[in-house]
C-alpha positions as CSV (number, residue, x, y, z in Angstrom):
1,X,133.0,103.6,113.8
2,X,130.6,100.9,114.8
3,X,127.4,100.9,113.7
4,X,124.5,99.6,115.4
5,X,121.9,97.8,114.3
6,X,118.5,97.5,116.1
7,X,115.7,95.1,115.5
8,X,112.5,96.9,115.5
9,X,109.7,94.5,116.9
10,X,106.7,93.6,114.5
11,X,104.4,94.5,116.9
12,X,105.4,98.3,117.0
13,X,103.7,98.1,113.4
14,X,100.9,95.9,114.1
15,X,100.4,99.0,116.7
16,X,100.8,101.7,114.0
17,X,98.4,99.9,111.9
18,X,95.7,99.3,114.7
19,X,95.9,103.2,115.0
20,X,95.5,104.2,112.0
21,X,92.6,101.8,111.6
22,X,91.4,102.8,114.7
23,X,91.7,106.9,114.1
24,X,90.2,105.9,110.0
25,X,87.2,104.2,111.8
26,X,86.6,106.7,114.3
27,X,86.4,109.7,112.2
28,X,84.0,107.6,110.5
29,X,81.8,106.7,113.3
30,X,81.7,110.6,114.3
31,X,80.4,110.9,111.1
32,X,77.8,108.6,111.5
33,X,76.8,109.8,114.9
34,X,75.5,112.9,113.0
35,X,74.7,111.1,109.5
36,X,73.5,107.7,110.8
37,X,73.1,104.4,108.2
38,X,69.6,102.4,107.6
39,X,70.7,100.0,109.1
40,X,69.3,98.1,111.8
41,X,71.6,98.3,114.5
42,X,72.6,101.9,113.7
43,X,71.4,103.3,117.3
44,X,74.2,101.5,118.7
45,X,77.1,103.0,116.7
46,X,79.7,100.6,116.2
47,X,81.7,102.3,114.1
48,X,82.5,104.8,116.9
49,X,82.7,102.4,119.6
50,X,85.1,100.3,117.3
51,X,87.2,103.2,116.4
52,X,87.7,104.2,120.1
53,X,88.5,100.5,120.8
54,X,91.3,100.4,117.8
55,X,92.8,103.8,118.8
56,X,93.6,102.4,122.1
57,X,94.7,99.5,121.5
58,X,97.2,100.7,118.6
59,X,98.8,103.7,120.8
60,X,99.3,100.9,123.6
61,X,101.2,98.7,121.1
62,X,103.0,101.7,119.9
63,X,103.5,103.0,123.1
64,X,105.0,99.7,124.5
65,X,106.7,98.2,121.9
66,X,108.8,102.1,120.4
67,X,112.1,101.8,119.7
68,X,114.2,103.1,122.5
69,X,117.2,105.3,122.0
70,X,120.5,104.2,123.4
């Protein structure tokens, strides 16, 4: 029996941690859209827009960089 070793690329993580940003920062953007800060810039809703942004980005890295079956 031989077993194979495969090398799973660093940037399949950095893409599972942008995602899992990305989804923690969007659920709390929607919560802000409803419940929004004192803030100054509040109107704007970065949190959301930033959450979106992540999630993307992290399922593209994910997406790209999985480790493919024989």
């Amino acid at each position: 029996m031989s077993e194979e070793h495969r090398i799973i690329p660093v940037w399949f993580f950095v893409g599972v941690i942008l995602l899992i940003y990305g989804i923690l920062i969007l659920a709390t953007g929607i919560y802000e859209f409803r419940n929004p800060p004192p803030t100054v810039l509040s109107n704007l809703h970065p949190a959301l827009w930033w959450g979106v942004l992540l999630t993307i980005l992290g399922g593209m890295f994910v997406y790209i960089h999985m480790p493919k079956k024989p």
